[in-house]
C-alpha atoms as one frame of an Amber mdcrd trajectory, in Angstrom:
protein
   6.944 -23.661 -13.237   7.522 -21.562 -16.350   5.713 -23.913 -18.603   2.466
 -23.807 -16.509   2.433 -20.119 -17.515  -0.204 -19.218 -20.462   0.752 -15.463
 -20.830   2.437 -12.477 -19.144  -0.056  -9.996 -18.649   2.285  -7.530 -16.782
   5.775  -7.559 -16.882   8.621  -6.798 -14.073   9.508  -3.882 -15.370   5.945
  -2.112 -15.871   5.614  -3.057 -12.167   8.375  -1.513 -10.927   8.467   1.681
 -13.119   4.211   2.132 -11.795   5.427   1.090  -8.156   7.540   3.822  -8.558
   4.973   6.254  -9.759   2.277   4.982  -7.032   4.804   5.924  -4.370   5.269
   9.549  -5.927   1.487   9.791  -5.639   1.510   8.637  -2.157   4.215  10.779
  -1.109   2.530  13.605  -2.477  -0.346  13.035  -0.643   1.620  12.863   2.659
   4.205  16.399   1.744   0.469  17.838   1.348  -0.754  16.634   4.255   2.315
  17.860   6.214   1.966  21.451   4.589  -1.922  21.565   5.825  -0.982  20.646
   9.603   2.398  23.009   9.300   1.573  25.864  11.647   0.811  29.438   9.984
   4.366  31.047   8.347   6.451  28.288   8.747   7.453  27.243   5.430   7.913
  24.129   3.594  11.539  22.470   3.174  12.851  23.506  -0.215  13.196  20.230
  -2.693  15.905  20.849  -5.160  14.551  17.509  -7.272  13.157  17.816 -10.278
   9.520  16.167 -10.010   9.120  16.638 -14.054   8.137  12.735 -13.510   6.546
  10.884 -10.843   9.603   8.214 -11.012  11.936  11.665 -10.503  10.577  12.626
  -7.636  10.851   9.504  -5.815  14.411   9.254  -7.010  15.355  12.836  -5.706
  13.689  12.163  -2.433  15.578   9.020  -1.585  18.593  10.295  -3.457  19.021
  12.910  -0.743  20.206  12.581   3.282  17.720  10.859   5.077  17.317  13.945
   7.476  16.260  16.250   4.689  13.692  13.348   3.324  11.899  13.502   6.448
  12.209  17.238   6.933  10.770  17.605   3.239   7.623  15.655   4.275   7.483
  17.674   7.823   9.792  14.859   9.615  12.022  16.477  12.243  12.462  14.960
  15.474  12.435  10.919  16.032   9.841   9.116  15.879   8.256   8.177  19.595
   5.929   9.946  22.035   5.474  13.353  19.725   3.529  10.853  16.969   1.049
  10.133  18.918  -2.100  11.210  17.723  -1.688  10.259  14.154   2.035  12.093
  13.964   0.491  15.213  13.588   2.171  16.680  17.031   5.058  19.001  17.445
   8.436  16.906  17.641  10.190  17.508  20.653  12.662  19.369  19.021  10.319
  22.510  18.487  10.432  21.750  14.401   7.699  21.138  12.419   5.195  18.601
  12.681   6.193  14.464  12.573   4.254  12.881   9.976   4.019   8.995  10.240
   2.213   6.335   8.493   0.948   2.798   9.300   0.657   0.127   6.674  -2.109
  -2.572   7.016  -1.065  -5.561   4.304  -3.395  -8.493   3.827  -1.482 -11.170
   4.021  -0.714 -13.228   2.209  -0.787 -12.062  -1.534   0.255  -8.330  -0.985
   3.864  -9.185   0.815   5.774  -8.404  -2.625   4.022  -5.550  -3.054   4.598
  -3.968   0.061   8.321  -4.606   0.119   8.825  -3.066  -2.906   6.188   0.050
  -2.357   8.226   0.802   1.414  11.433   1.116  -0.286  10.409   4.198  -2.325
   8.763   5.893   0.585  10.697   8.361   2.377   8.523   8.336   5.288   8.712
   7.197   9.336   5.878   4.226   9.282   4.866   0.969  10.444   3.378  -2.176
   9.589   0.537  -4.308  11.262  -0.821  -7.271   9.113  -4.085  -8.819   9.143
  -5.127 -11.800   6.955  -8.559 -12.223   5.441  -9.120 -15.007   3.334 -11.057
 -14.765  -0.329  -9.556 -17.756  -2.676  -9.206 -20.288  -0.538  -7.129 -23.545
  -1.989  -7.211 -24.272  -6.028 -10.217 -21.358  -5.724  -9.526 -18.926  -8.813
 -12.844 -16.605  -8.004 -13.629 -14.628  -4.540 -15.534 -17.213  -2.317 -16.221
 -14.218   0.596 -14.037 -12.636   2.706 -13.136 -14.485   5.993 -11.077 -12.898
   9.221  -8.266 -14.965   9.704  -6.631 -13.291  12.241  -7.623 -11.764  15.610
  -7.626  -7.878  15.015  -7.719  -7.326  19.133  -4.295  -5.817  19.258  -4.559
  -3.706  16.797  -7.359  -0.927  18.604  -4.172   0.300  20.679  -1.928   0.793
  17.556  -3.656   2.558  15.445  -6.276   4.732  17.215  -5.342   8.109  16.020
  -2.917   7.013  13.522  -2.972   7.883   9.417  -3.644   3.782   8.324  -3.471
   2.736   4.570  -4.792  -0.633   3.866  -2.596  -2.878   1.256  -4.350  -5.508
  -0.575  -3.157  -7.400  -3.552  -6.373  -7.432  -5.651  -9.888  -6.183  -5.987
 -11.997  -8.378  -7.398 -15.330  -8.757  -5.320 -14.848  -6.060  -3.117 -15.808
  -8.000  -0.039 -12.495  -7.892   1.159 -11.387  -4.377   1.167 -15.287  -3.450
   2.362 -14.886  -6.185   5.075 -11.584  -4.625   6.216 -12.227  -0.943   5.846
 -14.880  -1.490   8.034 -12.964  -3.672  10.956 -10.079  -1.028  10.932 -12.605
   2.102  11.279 -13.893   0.747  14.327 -10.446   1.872  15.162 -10.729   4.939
  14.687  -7.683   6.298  13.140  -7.010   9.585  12.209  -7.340   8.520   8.316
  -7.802   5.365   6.574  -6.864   5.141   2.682  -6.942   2.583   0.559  -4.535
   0.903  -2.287  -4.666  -2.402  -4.219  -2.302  -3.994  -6.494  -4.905  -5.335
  -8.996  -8.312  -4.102  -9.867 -10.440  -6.577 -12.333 -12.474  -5.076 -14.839
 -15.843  -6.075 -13.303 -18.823  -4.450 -12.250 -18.858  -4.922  -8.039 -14.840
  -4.236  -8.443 -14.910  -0.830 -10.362 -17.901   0.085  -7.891 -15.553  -0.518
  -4.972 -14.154   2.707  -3.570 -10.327   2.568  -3.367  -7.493   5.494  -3.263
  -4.993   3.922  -4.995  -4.975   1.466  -7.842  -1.462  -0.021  -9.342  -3.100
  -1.558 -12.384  -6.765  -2.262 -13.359  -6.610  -5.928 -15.602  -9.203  -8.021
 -17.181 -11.618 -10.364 -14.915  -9.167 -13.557 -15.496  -6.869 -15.633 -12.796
  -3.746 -13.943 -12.114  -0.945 -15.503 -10.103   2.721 -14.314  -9.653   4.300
 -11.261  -8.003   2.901 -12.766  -4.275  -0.354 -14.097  -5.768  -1.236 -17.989
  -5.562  -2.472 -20.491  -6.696  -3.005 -23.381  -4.304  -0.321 -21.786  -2.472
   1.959 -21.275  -5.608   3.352 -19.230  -7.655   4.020 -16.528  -5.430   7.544
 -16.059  -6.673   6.539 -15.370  -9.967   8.935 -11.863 -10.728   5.374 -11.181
 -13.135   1.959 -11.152 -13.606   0.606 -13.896 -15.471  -2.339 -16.206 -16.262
  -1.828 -20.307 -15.805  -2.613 -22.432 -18.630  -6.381 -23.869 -18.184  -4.519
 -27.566 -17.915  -3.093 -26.525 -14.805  -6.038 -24.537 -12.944  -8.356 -27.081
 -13.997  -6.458 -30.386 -14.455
């Protein structure tokens, strides 16, 4: 498998060390989001972590007690009946409000990614996949965006809730637009957006999207959950196939 590899374009240790620093961001966004809903004079949770880097701040979070992660993003009671309504409600324990977040992968090529983005997010949340088809088979560029699974169940779960959508790369933008779209008809309380990948091509970069891990050139990628033909998913990197092998 090694050999059908043409080049490394990103390395496992540039995607952990930005993984690390996307999760910072994230967690930012939620700590913020728990101060806004906080009611008037109660204060924030103090963080004794430095956050001189984004990779620090991650560290210090999960380096501490998992009670005083969640109370530092406005977690104290369990999670349960006080979430409902995007986890914005009083816990039951009078404290300050329970913040919780649901994931929304597209399987199958963002599975790596979102086991290794969880793991440095301090945060009560949950995960509900949906899988929309774009390179279908020995395809290496979008074909469309197809629903592959029923989305019937998921109305229940995530009315109310604070959703971000996981998806491994942008390239045409029909995907993410396709399932932005079937998960506002949800209505959750908030829907953001991250992707892995973004290619450096025109309907791409005009594809609004919160959170971007790495923007590349418009070429194949496989590796790090990405296929090709259904392989190469266990590819530790990022990397382009020789043309021999996408094209032989």
């Amino acid at each position: 498998m090694q050999s059908d590899i043409a080049k490394v374009l990103i390395d496992r240790e540039t995607i952990a060390a930005r993984i690390a620093a996307l999760a910072a961001q994230i967690t930012s966004d939620l700590e913020r989001h728990a101060a806004d809903t906080r009611p008037p004079g109660e204060a924030m949770a103090p963080d004794t972590a430095s956050t001189d880097s984004p990779e620090a701040a991650v560290h210090g979070a999960l380096s501490r007690p998992r009670e005083e992660q969640m109370g530092n993003l406005g977690n104290s009671g369990k999670p349960g009946e006080s979430e409902r309504g995007g986890g914005a409600a009083a816990a039951d324990t009078g404290g300050g409000p329970v913040l919780s977040l649901t994931f929304v992968p597209v399987l199958t090529g963002s599975i790596v990614f979102v086991a290794d983005l969880i793991r440095h997010l301090p945060v009560y949340m949950q995960i509900q996949l949906i899988s929309i088809s774009s390179y279908p088979g020995r395809a290496t560029s979008s074909r469309g965006a197809t629903l592959r699974q029923d989305l019937g169940t998921l109305p229940e779960l995530l009315c109310g809730r604070h959703v971000l959508l996981i998806d491994d790369i942008l390239d045409s933008g029909r995907t993410l637009r396709l399932a932005v779209d079937l998960l506002r008809q949800r209505r959750p309380a908030s829907l953001r957006t991250c992707v892995l990948l973004r290619k450096q091509r025109p309907e791409a970069m005009a594809c609004p999207v919160d959170y971007v891990c790495f923007d590349i050139p418009d070429v194949f990628v496989v590796g790090y959950g990405l296929d090709f033909n259904d392989y190469y998913r266990n590819l530790p990197e990022i990397v382009t196939l020789r043309p021999e092998v996408v094209h032989g």
